[in-house]
N, C-alpha and C positions, 0 to 999 in steps of 0.2 A: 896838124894839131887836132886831140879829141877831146872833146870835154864828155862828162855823165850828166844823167839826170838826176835833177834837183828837185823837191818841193819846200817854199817856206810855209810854214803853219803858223796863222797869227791868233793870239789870245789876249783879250783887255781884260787887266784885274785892276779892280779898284783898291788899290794898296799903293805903300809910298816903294814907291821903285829901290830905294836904298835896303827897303825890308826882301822882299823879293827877289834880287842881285846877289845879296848875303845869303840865303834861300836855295837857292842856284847854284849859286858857290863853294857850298859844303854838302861832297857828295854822301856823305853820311846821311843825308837827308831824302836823297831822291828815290829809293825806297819807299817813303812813307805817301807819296803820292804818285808814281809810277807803277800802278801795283802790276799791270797788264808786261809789265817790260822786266820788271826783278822777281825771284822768288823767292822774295826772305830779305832778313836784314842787313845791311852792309857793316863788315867787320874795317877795324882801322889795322894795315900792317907796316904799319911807324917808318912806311918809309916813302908817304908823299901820295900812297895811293890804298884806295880800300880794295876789300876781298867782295866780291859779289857773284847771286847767282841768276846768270841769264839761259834761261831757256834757249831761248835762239841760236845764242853762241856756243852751246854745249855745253852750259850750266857751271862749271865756277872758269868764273872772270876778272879781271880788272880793270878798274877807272880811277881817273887823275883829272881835276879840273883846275885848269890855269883861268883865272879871272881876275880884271880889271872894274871892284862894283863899283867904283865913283865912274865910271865910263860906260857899265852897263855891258862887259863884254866879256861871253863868257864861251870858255873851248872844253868843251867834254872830250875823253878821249877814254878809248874801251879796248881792250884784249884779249882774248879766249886765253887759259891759264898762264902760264908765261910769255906767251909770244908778243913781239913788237905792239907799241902802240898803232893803229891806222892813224887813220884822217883822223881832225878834228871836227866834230859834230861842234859846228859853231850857232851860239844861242843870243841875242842882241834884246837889250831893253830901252826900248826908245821911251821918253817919259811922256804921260797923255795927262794932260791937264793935273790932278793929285794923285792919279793912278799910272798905269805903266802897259805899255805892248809890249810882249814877246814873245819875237821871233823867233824861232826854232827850223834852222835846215837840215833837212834830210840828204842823201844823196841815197842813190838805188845801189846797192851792190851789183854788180856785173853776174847777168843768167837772172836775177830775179826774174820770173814773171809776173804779169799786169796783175795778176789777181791777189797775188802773196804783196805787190808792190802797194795797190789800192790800198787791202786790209790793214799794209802797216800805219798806213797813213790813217786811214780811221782811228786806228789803237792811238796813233799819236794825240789827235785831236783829245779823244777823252783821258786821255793822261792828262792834255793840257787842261780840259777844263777841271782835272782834281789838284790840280796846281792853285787853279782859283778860288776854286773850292776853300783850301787848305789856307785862301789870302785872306778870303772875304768873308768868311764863315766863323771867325774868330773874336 
């Protein structure tokens, strides 16, 4: 048995979790505070999943999010032009007193090295804190 490596990234935004869930859940949205991760705006192609453009992935992609927000449970899911969805990049909001944690897991793709794997990791965090930004600031 092998398993990969993971990191969860945690972020406290003082928002009602149901706002944030729904947030989360329409990926038409995550564009507008992922800016380090999309380049441009996500297009709708009517059929369950948007057009987007990811640098990393060799710039136009797709994404589809299956989510449960009265449970806080949410499955991103990304693929370089037509080809198969991967894994689910799964993202959890545990509710924190009137605000909300979430979780966000990564997994490493396989050959990353540490330093491409680190730096993603940092991008991620300041995504997440434009996530907050985006809650709190409003």
């Amino acid at each position: 048995m092998t398993t990969n490596t993971t990191a969860t990234l945690t972020e406290t935004i003082d928002a009602p979790p149901a706002t944030v869930a729904a947030d989360l859940a329409d990926p038409m949205n995550h564009p507008f505070w992922a800016t380090e991760f999309f380049a441009g705006p996500a297009a709708d192609r009517g059929d369950g999943t948007v057009a987007v453009q990811i640098p990393m992935m060799g710039g136009s992609a797709r994404m589809r999010v299956d989510a449960d927000i009265d449970r806080g449970i949410i499955d991103l899911y990304l693929a370089p032009g037509d080809a198969p969805f991967g894994e689910p990049l799964p993202v959890r909001l545990v509710p924190n007193g009137e605000g909300v944690d979430v979780l966000w897991t990564l997994g490493r793709p396989e050959g990353v090295p540490d330093p491409a794997w680190e730096d993603g990791l940092r991008s991620m965090q300041r995504e997440l804190a434009n996530l907050k930004a985006r809650h709190e600031n409003n």
